[in-house]
C-alpha positions, 0 to 999 in steps of 0.5 A, a space after each residue: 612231351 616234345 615241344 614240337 607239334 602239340 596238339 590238346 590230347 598232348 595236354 589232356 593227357 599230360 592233365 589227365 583231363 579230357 581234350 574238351 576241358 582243354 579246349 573250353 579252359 583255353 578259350 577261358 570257358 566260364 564253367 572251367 574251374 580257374 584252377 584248370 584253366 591256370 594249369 591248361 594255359 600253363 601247359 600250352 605256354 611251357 610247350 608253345 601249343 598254337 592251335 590251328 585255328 584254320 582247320 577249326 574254322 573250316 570244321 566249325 564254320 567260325 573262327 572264334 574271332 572278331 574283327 573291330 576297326 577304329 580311326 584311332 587306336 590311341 584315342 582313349 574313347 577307342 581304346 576304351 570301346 576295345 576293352 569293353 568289347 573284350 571284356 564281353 568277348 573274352 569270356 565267351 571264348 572269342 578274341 579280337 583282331 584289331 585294325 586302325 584306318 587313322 581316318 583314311 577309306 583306303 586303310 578301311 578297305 585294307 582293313 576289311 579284306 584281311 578280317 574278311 580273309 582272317 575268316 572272322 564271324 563279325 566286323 565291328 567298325 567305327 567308320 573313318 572320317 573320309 568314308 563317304 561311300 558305303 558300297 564297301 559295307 554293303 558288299 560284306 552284308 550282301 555276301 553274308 558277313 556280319 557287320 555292327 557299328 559303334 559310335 560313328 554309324 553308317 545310318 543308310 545301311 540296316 544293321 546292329 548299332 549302338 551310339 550316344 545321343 550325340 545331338 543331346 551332348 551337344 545340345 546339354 553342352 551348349 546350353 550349360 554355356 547359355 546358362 553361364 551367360 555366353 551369347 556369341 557361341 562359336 561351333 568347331 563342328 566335325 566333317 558334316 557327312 559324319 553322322 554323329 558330327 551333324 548330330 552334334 552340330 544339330 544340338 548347338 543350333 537346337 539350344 542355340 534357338 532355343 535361347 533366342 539367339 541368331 546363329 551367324 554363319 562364320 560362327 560354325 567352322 568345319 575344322 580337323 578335330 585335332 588341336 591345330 584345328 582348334 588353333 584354326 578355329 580360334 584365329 578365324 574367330 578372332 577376327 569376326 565382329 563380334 568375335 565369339 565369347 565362347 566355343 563348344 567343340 565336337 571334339 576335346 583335342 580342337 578345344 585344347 587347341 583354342 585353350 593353347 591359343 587362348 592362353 597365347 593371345 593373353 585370354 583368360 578362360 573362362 573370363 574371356 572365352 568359355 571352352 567346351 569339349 567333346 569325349 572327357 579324353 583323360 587329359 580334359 581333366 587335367 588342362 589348366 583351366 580343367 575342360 568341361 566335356 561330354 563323356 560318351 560311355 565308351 566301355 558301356 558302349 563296347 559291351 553293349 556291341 559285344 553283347 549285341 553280337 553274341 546274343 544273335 551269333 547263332 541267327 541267320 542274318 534274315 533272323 537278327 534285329 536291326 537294334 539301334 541303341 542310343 546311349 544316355 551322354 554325361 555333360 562333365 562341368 569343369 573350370 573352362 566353362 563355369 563364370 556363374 560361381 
């Protein structure tokens, strides 16, 4: 065969297999053997075959392809999300096209005109920080475009969802530190239009008055959950009276902020101060003390939206279930939290 223009009859005949076997092997089609889908993939890799997927959308209708954006593709929760969406996906022949915002509305927009251009059959989208209207979101389900949220969910628009109990994280978070005898707990709470940051904070006031205990307000500060925040939060709190003996954080990088700080001002956690975060990045386990945390069940997670997806891919959206699935979270006791032995 000539290595220019290769269509899947090239390939088929080349096999000896019929275009449609080509066709499922290259969309790994479970019910292909591995075998044929190994000597497919092979073939269209030695003689470069691209498939024009414009012309398969406009004769089908799809194009096979989902569109997921996240705030950050390098946070491990993200990433781990996107592989528990593939996982799913891939095996029923579609793949992802995936944008970032890095927190901002205006790359959200961006992102959602090039899927929208791309032609993908859904829009699978982690809100970003600065998103404060929908009108955007709306506009894609009053043309007709799928659109699905995970973990940070838009609650005023009436689609598909799944989530964590995110007052439940937090509330087993800041219970476990009342428990180990921490009284002045501080709150290094996310932007309070976010859903799943008022959901947190929510939580740490139900176990904060649960316990008897008067929540002073200087004690919540609305920080960027990164570890300068964290640092922020921690000067702040240095200088109230009485300063707070403990913090829980809505997000791990804040929390690995205050250890830093901590361990500069000569505190020793969690002697001192007790430290509590929020999504077990990978790094939790391995600061110094190891950080107690709330893993969120990102994979679980990123299958249960594909799977949502798939099950009513062939509905009209008049048809499809506005299904709002809350997860389980895992509190993880580690060493920043524990004075009780």
């Amino acid at each position: 065969m000539k290595k220019q223009h290769i269509t899947i009859h090239d390939i088929a005949r080349e096999l000896n297999i019929s275009a449609s076997t080509v066709s499922r092997a290259l969309h790994n089609h479970p019910r292909i053997s591995k075998a044929t889908r190994e000597a497919v993939q092979q073939m269209a890799l030695k003689y470069n075959y691209q498939p024009n997927v414009m012309a398969s959308s406009l004769r089908k209708g799809k194009s096979r392809t989902v569109g997921v954006i996240v705030p950050r593709i390098n946070r491990n929760f993200f990433a781990n999300v996107i592989g528990g969406m593939e996982e799913i996906l891939s095996s029923a022949g579609y793949h992802l096209i995936i944008c970032q915002t890095l927190e901002k509305v205006n790359h959200e927009i961006f992102a959602l005109r090039a899927l929208i251009n791309a032609r993908v059959d859904a829009i699978i989208i982690s809100i970003s920080m600065e998103t404060k209207n929908y009108e955007h979101l709306r506009i894609l389900l009053d043309q007709g475009i799928r659109v699905l949220f995970f973990d940070r969910i838009c609650e005023e628009i009436k689609t598909g969802s799944v989530a964590i109990d995110d007052r439940l994280g937090a509330y087993q978070s800041v219970r476990h530190l009342i428990d180990q005898g921490y009284r002045n707990i501080a709150h290094v709470a996310g932007a309070d239009h976010i859903s799943i940051y008022r959901a947190r904070k929510a939580g740490y006031l139900e176990a904060m008055h649960e316990a008897g205990i008067d929540v002073r307000e200087p004690w919540i500060f609305e920080e960027s959950l990164v570890p300068e925040g964290g640092k922020t939060a921690f000067e702040k709190g240095m200088k109230l009276q009485p300063r707070p003996d403990a913090y829980f954080c809505a997000g791990d990088f804040a929390a690995l902020g205050i250890l830093k700080a901590a361990r500069d001002q000569g505190l020793k956690v969690p002697a001192d101060i007790g430290v509590t975060g929020f999504a077990n990045e990978p790094f939790t386990e391995f600061t110094e003390p190891s950080l107690t945390t709330v893993d969120q069940r990102a994979g679980e997670m990123g299958r249960m939206v594909a799977d949502m997806f798939l099950k009513e891919v062939d509905l009209s959206q008049e048809k499809r279930s506005l299904e709002r699935i809350v997860l389980k979270p895992e509190l993880i006791v580690r060493n920043s939290s524990i004075l009780n032995r």
